[in-house]
mmCIF file as Biopython writes it, N, C-alpha, C and O atoms, coordinates in Angstrom:
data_model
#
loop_
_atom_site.group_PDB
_atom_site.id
_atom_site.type_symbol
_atom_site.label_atom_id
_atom_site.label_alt_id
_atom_site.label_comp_id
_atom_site.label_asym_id
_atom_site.label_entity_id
_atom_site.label_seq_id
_atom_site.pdbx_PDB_ins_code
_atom_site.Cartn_x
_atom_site.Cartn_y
_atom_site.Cartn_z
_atom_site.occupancy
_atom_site.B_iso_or_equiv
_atom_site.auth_seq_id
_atom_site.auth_asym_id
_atom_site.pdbx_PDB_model_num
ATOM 1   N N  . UNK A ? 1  ? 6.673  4.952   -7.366  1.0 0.0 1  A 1 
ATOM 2   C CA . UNK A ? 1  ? 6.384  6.171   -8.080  1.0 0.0 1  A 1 
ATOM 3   C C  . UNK A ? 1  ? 5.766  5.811   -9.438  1.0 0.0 1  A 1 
ATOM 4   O O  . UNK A ? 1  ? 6.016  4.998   -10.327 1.0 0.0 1  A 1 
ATOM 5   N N  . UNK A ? 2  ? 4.822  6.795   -9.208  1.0 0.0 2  A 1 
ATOM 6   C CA . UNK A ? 2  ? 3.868  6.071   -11.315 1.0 0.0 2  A 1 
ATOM 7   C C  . UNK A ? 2  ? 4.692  7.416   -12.345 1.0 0.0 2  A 1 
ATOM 8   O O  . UNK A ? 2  ? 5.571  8.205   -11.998 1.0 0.0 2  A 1 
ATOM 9   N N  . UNK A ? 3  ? 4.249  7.320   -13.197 1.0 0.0 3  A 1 
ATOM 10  C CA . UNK A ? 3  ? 4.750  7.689   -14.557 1.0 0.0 3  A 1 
ATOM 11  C C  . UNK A ? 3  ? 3.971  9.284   -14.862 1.0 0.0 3  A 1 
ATOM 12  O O  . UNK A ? 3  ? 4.346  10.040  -15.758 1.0 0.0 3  A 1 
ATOM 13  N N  . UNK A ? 4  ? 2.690  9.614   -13.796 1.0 0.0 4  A 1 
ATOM 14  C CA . UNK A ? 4  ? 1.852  10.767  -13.914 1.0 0.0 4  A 1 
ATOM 15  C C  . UNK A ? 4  ? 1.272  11.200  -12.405 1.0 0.0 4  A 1 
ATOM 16  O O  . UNK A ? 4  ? 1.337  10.498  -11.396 1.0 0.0 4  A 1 
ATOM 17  N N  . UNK A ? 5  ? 0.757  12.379  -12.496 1.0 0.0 5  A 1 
ATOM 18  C CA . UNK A ? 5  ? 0.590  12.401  -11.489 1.0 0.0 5  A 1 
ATOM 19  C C  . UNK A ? 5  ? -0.764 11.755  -10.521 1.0 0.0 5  A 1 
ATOM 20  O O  . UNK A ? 5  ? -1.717 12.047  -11.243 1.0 0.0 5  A 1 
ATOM 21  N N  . UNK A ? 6  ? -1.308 11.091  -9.373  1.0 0.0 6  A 1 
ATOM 22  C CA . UNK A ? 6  ? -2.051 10.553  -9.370  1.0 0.0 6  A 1 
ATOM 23  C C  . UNK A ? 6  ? -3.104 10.757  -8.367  1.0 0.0 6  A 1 
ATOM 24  O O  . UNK A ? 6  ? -4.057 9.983   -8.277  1.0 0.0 6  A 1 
ATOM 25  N N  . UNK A ? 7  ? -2.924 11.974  -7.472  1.0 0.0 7  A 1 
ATOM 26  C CA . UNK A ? 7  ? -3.517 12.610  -6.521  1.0 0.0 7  A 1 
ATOM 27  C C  . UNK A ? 7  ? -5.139 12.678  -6.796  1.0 0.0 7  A 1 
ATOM 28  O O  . UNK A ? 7  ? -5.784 12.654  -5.748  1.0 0.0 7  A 1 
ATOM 29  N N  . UNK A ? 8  ? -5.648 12.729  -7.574  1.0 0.0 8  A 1 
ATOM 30  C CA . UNK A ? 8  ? -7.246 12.266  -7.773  1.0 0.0 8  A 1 
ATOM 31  C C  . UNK A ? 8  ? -7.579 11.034  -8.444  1.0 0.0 8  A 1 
ATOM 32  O O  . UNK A ? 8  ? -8.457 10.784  -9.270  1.0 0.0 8  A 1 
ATOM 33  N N  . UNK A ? 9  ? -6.653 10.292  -7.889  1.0 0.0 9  A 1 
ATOM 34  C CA . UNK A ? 9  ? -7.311 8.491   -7.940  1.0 0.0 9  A 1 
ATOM 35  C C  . UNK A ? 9  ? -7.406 7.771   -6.870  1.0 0.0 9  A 1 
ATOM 36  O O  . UNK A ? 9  ? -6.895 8.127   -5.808  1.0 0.0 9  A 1 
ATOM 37  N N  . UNK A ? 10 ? -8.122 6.583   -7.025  1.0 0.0 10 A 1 
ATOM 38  C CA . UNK A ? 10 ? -8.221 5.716   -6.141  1.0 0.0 10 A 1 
ATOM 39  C C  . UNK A ? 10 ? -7.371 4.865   -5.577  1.0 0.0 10 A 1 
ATOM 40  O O  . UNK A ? 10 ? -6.770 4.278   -6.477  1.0 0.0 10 A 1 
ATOM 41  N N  . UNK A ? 11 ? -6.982 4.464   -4.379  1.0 0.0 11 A 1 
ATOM 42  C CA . UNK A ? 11 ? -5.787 3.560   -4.025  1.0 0.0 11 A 1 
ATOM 43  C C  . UNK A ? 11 ? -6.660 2.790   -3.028  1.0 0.0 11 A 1 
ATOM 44  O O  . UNK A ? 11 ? -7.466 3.062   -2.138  1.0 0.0 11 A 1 
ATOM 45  N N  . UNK A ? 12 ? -5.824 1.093   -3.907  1.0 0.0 12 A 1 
ATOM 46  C CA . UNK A ? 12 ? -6.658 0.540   -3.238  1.0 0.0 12 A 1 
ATOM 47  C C  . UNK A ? 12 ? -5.286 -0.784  -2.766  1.0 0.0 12 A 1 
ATOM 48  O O  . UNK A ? 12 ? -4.736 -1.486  -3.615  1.0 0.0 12 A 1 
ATOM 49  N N  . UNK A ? 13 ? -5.086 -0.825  -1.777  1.0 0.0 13 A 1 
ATOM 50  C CA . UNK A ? 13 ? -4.172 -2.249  -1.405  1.0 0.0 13 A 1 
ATOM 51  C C  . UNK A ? 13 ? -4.299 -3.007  -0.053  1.0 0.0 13 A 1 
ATOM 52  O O  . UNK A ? 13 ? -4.577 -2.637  1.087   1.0 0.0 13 A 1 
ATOM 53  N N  . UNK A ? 14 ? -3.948 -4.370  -0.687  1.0 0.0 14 A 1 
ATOM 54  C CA . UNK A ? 14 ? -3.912 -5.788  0.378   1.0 0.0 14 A 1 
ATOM 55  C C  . UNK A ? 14 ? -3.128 -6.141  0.306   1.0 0.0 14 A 1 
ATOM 56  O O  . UNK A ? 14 ? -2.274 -5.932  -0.555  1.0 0.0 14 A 1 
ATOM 57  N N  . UNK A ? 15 ? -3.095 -7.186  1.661   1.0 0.0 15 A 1 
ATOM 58  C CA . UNK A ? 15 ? -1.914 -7.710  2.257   1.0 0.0 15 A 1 
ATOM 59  C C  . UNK A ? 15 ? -2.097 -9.129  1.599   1.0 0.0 15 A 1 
ATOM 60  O O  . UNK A ? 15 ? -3.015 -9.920  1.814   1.0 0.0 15 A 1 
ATOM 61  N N  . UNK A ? 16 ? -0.929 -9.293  0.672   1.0 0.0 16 A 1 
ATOM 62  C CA . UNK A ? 16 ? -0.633 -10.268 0.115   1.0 0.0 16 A 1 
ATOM 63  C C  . UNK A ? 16 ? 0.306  -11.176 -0.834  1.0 0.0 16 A 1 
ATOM 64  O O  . UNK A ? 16 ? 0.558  -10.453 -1.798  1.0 0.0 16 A 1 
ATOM 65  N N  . UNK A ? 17 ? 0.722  -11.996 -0.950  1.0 0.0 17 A 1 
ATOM 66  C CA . UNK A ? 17 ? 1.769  -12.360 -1.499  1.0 0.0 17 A 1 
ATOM 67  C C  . UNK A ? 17 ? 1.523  -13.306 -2.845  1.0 0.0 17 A 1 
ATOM 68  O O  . UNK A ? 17 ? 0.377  -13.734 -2.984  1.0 0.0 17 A 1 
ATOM 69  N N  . UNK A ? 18 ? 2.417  -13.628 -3.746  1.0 0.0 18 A 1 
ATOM 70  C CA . UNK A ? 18 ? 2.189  -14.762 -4.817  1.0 0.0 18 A 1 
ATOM 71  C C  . UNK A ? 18 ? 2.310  -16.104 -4.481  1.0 0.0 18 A 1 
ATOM 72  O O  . UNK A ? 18 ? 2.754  -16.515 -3.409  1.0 0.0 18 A 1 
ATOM 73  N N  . UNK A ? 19 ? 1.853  -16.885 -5.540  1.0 0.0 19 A 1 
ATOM 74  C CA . UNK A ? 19 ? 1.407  -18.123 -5.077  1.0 0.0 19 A 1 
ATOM 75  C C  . UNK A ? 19 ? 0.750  -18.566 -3.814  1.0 0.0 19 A 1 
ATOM 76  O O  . UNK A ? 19 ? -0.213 -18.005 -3.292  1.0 0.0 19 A 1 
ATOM 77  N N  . UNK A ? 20 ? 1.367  -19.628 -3.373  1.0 0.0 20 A 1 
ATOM 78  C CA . UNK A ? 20 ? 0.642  -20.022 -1.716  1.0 0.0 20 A 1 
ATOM 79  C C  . UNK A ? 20 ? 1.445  -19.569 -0.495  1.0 0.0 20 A 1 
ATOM 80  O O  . UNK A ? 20 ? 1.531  -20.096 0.614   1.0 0.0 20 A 1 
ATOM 81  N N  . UNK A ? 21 ? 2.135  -18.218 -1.083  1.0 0.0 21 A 1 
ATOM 82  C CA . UNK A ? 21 ? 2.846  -17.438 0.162   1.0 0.0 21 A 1 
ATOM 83  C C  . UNK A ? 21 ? 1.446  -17.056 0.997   1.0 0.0 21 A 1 
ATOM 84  O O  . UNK A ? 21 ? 0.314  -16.817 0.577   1.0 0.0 21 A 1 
ATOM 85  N N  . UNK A ? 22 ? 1.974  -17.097 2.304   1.0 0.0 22 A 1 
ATOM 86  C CA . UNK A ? 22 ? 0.897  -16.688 3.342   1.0 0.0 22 A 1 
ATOM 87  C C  . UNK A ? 22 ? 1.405  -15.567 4.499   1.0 0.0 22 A 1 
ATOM 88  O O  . UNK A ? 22 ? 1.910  -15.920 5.565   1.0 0.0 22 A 1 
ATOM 89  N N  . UNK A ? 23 ? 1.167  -14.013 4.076   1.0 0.0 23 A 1 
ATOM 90  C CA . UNK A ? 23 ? 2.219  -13.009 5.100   1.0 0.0 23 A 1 
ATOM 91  C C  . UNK A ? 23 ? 1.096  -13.340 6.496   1.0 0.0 23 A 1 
ATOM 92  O O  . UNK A ? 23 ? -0.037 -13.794 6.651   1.0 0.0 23 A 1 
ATOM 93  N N  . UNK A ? 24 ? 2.095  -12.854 7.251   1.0 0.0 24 A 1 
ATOM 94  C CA . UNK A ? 24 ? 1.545  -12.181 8.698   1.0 0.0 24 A 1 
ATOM 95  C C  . UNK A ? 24 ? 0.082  -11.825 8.391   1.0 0.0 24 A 1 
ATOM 96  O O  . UNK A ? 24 ? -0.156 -11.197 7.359   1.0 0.0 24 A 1 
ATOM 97  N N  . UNK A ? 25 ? -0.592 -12.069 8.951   1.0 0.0 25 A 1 
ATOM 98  C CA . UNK A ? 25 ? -1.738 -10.750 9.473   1.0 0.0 25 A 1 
ATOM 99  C C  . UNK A ? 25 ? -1.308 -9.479  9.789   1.0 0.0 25 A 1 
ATOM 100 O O  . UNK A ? 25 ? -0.434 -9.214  10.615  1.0 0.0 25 A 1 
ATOM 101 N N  . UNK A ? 26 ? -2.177 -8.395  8.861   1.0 0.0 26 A 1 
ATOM 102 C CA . UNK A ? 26 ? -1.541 -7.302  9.661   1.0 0.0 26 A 1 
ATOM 103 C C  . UNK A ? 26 ? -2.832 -6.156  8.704   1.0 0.0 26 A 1 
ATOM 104 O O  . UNK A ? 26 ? -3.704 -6.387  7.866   1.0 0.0 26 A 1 
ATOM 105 N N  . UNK A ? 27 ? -2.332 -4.918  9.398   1.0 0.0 27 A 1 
ATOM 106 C CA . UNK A ? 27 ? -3.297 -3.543  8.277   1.0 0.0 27 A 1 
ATOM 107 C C  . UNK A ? 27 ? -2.324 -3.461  7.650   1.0 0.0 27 A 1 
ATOM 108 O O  . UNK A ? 27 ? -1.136 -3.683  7.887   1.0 0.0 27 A 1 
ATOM 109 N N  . UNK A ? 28 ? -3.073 -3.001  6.505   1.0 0.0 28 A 1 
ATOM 110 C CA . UNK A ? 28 ? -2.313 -1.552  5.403   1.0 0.0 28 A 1 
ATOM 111 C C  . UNK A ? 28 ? -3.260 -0.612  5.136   1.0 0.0 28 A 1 
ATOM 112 O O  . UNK A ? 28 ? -4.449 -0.892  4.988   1.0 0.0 28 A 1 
ATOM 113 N N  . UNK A ? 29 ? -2.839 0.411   5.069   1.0 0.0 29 A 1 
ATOM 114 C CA . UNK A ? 29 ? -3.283 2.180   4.664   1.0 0.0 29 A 1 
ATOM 115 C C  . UNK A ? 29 ? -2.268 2.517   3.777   1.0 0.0 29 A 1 
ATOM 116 O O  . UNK A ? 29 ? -1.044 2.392   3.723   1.0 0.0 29 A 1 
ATOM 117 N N  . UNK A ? 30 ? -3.557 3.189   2.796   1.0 0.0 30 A 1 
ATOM 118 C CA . UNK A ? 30 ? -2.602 4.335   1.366   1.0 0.0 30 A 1 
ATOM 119 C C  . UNK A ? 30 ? -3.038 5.010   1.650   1.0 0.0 30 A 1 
ATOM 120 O O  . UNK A ? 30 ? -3.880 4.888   2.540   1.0 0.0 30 A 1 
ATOM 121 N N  . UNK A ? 31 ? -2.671 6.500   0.918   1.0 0.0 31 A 1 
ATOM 122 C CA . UNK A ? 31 ? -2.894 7.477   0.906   1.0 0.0 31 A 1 
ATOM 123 C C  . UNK A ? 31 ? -1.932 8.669   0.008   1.0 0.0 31 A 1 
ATOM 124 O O  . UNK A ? 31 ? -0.880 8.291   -0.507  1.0 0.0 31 A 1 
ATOM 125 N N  . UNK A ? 32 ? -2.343 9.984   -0.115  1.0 0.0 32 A 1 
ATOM 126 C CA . UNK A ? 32 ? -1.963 10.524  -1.240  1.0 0.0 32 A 1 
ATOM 127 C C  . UNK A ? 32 ? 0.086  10.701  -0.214  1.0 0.0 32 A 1 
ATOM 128 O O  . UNK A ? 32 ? 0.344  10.687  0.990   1.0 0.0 32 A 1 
ATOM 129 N N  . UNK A ? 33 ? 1.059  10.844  -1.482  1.0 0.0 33 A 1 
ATOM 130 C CA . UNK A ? 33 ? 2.438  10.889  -0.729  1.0 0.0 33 A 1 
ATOM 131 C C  . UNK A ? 33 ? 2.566  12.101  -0.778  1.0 0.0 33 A 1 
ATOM 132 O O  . UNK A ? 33 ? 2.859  12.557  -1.883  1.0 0.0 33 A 1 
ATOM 133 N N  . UNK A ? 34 ? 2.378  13.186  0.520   1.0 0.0 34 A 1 
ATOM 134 C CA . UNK A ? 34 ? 2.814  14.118  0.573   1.0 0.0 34 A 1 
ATOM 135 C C  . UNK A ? 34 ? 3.959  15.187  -0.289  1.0 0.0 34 A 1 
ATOM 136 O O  . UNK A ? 34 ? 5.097  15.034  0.154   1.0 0.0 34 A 1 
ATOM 137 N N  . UNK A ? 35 ? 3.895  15.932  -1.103  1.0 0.0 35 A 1 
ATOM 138 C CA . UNK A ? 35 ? 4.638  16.510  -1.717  1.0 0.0 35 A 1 
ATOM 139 C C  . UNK A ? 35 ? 5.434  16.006  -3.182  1.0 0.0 35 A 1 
ATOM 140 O O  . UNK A ? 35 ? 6.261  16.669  -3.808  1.0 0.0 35 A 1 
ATOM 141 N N  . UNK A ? 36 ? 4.837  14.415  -3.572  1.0 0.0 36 A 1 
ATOM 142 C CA . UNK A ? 36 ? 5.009  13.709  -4.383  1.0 0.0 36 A 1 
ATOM 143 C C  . UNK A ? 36 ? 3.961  13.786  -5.242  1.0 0.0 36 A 1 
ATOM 144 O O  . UNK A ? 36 ? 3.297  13.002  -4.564  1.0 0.0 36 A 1 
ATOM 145 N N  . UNK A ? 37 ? 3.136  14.078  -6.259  1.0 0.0 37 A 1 
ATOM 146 C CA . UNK A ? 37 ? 2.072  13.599  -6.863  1.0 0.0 37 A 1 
ATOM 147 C C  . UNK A ? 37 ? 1.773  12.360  -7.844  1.0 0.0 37 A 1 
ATOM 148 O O  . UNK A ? 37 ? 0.727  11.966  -8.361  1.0 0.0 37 A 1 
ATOM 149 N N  . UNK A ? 38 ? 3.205  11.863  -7.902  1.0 0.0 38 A 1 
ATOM 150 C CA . UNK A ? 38 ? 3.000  10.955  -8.537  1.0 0.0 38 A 1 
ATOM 151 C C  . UNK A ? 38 ? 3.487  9.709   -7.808  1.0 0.0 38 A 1 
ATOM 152 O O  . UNK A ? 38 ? 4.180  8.803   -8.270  1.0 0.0 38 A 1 
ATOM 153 N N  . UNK A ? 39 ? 2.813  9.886   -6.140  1.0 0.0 39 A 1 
ATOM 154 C CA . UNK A ? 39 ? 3.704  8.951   -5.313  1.0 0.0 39 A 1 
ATOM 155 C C  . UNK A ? 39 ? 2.316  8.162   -4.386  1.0 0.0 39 A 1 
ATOM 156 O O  . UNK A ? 39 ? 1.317  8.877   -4.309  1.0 0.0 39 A 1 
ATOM 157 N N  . UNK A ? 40 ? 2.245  7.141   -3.886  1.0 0.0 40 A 1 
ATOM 158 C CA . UNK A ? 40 ? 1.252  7.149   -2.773  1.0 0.0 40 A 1 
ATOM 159 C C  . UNK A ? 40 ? 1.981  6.431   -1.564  1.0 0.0 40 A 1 
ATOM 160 O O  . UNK A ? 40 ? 2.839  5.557   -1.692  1.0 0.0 40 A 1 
ATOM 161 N N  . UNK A ? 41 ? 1.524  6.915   -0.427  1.0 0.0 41 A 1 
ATOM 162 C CA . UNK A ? 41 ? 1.909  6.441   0.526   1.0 0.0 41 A 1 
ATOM 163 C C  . UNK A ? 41 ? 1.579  5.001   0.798   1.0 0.0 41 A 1 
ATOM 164 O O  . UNK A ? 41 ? 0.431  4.684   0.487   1.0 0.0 41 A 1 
ATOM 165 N N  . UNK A ? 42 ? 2.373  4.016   1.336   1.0 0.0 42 A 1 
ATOM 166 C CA . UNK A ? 42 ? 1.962  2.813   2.158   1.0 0.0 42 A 1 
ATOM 167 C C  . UNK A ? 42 ? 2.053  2.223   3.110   1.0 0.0 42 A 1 
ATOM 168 O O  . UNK A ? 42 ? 2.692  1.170   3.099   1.0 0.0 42 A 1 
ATOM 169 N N  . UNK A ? 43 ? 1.322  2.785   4.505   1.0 0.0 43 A 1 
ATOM 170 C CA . UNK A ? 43 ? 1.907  2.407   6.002   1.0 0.0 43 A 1 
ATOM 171 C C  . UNK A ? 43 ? 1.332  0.750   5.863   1.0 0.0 43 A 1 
ATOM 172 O O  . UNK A ? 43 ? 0.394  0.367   5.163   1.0 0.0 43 A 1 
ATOM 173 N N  . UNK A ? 44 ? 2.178  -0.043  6.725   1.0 0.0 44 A 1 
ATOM 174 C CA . UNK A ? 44 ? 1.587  -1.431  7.338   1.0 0.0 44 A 1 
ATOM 175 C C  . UNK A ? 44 ? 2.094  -1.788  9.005   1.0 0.0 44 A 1 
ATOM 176 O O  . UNK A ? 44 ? 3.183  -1.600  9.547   1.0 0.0 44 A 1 
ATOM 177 N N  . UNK A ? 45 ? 0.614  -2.466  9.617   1.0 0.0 45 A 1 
ATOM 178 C CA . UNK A ? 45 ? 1.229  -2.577  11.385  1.0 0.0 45 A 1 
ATOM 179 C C  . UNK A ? 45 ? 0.311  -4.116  11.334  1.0 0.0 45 A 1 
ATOM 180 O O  . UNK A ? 45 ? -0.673 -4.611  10.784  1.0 0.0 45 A 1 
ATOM 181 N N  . UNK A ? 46 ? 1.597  -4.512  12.496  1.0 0.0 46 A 1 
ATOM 182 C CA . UNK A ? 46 ? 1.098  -5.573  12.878  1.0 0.0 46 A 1 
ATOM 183 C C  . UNK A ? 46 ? -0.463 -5.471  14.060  1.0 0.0 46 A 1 
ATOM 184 O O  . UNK A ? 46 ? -0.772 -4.518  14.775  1.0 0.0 46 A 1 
ATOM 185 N N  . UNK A ? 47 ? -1.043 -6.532  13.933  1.0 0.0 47 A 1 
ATOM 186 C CA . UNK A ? 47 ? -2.152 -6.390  14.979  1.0 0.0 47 A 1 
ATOM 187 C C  . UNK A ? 47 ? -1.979 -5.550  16.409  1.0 0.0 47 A 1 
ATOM 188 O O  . UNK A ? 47 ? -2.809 -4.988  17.124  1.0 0.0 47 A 1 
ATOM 189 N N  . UNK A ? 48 ? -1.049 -5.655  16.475  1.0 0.0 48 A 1 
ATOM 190 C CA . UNK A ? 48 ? -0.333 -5.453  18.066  1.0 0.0 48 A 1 
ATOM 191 C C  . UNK A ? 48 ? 0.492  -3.825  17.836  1.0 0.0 48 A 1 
ATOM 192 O O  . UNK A ? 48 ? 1.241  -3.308  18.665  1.0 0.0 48 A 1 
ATOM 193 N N  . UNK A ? 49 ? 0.015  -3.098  16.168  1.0 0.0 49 A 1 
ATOM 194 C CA . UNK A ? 49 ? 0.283  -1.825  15.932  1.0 0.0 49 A 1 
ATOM 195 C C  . UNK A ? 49 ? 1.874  -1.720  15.963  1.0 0.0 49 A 1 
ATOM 196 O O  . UNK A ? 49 ? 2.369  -0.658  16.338  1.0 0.0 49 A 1 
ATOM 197 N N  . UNK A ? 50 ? 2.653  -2.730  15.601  1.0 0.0 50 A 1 
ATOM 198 C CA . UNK A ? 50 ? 4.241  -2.595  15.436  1.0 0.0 50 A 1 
ATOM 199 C C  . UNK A ? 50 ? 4.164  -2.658  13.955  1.0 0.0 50 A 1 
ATOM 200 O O  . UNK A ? 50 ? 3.589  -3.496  13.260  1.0 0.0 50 A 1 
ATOM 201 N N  . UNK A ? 51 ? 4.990  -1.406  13.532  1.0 0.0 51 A 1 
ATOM 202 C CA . UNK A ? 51 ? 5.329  -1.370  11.954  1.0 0.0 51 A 1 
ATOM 203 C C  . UNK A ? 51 ? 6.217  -2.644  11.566  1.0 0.0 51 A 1 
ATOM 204 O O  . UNK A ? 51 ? 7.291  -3.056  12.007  1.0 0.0 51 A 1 
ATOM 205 N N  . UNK A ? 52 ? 5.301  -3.132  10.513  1.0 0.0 52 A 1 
ATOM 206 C CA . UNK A ? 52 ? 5.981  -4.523  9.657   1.0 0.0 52 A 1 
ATOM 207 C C  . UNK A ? 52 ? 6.060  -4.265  8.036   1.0 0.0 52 A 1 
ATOM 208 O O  . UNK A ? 52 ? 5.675  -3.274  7.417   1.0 0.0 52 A 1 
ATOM 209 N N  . UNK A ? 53 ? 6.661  -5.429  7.553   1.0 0.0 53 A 1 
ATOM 210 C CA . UNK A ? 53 ? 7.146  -5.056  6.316   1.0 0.0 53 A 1 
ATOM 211 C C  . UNK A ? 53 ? 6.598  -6.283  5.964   1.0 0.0 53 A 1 
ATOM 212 O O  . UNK A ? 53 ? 6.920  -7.366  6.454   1.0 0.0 53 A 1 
ATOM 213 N N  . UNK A ? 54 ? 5.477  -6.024  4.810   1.0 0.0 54 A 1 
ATOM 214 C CA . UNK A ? 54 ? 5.141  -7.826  4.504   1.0 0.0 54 A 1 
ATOM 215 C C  . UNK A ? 54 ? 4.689  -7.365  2.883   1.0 0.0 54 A 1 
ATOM 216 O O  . UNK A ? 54 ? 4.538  -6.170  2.628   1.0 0.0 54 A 1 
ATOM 217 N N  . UNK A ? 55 ? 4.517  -8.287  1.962   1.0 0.0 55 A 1 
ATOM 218 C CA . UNK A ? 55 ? 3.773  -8.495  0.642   1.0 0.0 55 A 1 
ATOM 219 C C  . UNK A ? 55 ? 2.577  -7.793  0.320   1.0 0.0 55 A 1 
ATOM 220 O O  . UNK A ? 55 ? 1.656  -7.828  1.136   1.0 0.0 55 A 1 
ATOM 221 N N  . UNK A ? 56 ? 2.469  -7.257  -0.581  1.0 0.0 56 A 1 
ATOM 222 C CA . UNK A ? 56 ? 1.321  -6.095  -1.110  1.0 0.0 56 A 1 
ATOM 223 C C  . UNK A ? 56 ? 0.711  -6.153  -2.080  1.0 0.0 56 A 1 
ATOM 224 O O  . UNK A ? 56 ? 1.323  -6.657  -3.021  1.0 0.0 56 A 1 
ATOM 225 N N  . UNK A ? 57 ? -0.161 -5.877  -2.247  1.0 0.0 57 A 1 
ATOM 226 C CA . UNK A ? 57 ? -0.589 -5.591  -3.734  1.0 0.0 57 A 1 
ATOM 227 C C  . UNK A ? 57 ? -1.348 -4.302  -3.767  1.0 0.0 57 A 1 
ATOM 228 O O  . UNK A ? 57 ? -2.234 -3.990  -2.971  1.0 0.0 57 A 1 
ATOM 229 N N  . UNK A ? 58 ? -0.920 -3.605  -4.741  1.0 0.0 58 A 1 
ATOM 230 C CA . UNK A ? 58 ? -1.238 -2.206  -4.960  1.0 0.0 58 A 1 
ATOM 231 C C  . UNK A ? 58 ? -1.873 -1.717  -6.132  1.0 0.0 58 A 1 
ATOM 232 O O  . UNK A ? 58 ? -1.218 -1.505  -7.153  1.0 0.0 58 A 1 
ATOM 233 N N  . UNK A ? 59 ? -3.490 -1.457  -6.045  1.0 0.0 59 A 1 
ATOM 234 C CA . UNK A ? 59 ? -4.356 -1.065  -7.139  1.0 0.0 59 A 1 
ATOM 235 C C  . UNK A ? 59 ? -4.220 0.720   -7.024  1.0 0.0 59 A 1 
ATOM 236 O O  . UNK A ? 59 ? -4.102 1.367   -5.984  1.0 0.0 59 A 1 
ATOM 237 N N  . UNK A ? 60 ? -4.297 1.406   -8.865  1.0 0.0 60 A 1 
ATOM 238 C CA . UNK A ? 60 ? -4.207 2.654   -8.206  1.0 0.0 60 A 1 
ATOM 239 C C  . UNK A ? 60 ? -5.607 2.860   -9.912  1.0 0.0 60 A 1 
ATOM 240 O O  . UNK A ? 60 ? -5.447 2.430   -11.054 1.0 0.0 60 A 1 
ATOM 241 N N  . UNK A ? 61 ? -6.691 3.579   -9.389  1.0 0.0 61 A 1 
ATOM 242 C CA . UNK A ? 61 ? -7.244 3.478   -10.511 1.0 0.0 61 A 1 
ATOM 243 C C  . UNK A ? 61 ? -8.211 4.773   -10.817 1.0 0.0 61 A 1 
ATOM 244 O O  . UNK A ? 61 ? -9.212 5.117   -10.190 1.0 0.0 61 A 1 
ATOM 245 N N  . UNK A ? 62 ? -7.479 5.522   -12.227 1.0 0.0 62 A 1 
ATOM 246 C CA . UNK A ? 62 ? -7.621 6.791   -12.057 1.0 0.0 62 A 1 
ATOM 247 C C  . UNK A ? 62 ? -8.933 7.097   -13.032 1.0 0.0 62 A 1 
ATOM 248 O O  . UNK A ? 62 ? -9.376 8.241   -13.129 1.0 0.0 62 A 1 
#
């Protein structure tokens, strides 16, 4: 959750971790968080479309 509301900005995120961590392969999708405005959504699936939980990085730029 950000500090304002953020529904007319850009979201931008990758799959990724610090240092020479190396996640899974996989997608991620943002998008605005329904009924939150100061929220964005973040689905992630493995290749094979099974929801996974891996390292992110999350640009939001208004």
């Amino acid at each position: 959750m950000f500090d304002r509301d953020v529904r007319a900005c850009a979201y931008t995120a990758t799959v990724g971790g610090v240092g020479t961590e190396s996640p899974t392969a996989s997608f991620i999708r943002v998008a605005q968080r329904s009924g939150k405005p100061n929220g964005v959504f973040v689905s992630m699936k493995s290749s094979g479309q099974a929801s996974v939980v891996v390292p992110f990085h999350l640009a939001v730029t208004c």
